[in-house]
C-alpha positions in Angstrom: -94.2 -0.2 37.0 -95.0 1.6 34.2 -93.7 5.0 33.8 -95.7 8.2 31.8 -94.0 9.0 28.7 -92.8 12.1 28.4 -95.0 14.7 26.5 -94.4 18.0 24.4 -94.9 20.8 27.0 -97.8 23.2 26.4 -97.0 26.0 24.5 -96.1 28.9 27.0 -98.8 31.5 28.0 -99.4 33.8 25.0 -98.3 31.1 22.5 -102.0 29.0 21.9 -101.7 26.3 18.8 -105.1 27.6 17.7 -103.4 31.1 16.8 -100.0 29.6 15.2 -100.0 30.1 11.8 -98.5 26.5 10.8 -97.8 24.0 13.2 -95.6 21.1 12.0 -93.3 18.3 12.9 -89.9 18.1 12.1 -86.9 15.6 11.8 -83.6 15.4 13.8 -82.4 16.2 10.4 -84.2 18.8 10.2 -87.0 18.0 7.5 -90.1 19.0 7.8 -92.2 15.5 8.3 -95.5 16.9 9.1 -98.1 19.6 8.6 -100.9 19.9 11.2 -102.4 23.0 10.4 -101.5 25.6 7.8 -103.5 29.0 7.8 -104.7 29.4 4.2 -104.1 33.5 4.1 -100.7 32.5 5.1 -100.1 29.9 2.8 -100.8 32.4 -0.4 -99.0 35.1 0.9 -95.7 32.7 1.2 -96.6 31.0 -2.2 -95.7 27.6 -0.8 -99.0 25.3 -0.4 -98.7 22.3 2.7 -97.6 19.8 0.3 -94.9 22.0 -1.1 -93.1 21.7 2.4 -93.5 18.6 3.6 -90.1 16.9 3.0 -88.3 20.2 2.8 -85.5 20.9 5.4 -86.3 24.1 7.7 -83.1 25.9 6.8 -84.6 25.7 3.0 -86.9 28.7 4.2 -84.4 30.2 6.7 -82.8 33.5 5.0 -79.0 32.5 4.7 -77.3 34.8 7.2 -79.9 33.0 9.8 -79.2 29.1 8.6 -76.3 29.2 11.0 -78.5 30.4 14.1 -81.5 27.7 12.9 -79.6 24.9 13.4 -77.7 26.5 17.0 -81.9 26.3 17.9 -82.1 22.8 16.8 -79.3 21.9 18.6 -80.0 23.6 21.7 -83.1 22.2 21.4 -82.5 18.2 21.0 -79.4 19.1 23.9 -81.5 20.2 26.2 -85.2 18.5 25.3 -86.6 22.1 27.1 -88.6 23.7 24.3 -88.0 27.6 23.7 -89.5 30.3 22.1 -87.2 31.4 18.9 -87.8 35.1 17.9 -86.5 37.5 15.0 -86.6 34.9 12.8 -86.5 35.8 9.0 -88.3 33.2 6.2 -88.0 33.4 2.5 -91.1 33.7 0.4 -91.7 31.8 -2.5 -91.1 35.1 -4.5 -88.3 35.7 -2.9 -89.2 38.1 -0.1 -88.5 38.0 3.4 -91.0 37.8 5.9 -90.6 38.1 9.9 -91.1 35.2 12.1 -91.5 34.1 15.3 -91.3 30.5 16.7 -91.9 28.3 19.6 -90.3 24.6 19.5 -90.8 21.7 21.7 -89.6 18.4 21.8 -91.4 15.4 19.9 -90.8 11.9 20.8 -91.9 8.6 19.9 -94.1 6.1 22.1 -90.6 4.6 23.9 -89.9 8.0 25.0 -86.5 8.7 22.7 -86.8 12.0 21.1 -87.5 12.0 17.0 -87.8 15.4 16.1 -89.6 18.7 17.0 -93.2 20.1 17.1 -92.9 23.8 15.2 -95.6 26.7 16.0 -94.7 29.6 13.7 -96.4 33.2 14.6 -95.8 35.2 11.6 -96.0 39.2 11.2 -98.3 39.0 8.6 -99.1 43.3 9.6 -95.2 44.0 8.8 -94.8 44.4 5.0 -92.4 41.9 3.1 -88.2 42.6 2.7 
């Protein structure tokens, strides 16, 4: 009998992937593998265009003092396969500026069911002035 595979859940109420403002698959390594959407007014206000991150590792946009807690998320994540809403999260700018975050991770997997990775939705606070 063929079982269902298992599936990303759907973001949680408040969280809708047409209001993310990139939405991207990551690595168990933590490189960024995919870009499904990118919001252009975000993209020039970070400085970094879709194909400038693609390939990149997350914690190359985490601020340092928060590279530590990123990759406590990943692994709480790919421990427990239960996706979670990550929030006060702080991301370098291409011009060296800070800008808050917030994020909601679930896990990806491939067609035998084994988890590959992570599916990213970042909600940025574009209203808050850069650090």
């Amino acid at each position: 009998m063929n079982e269902p595979l298992p599936t990303s859940p759907p973001p949680p109420e408040g969280f809708e992937e047409e209001e993310c403002d990139v939405l991207y698959d990551v690595d168990l390594t933590g490189n960024i593998t995919m870009v499904h959407f990118f919001n252009q007014e975000l993209a020039q206000k970070l400085g970094y265009g879709e194909r400038e991150i693609v390939g990149r590792n997350v914690a190359d946009f985490l601020v340092d003092a928060q590279t530590v807690a990123g990759i406590e998320h990943f692994g709480q994540l790919y421990a427990s396969e239960k996706a979670f809403r990550a929030t006060g999260r702080k991301l370098h700018l291409k011009n060296g500026e800070i800008l808050s975050a917030e994020s909601y991770l679930m896990p990806l997997y491939d067609f035998s069911g084994k988890m590959i990775g992570h599916r990213g939705m970042e909600f940025f606070k574009l209203d808050e002035p850069p650090q």
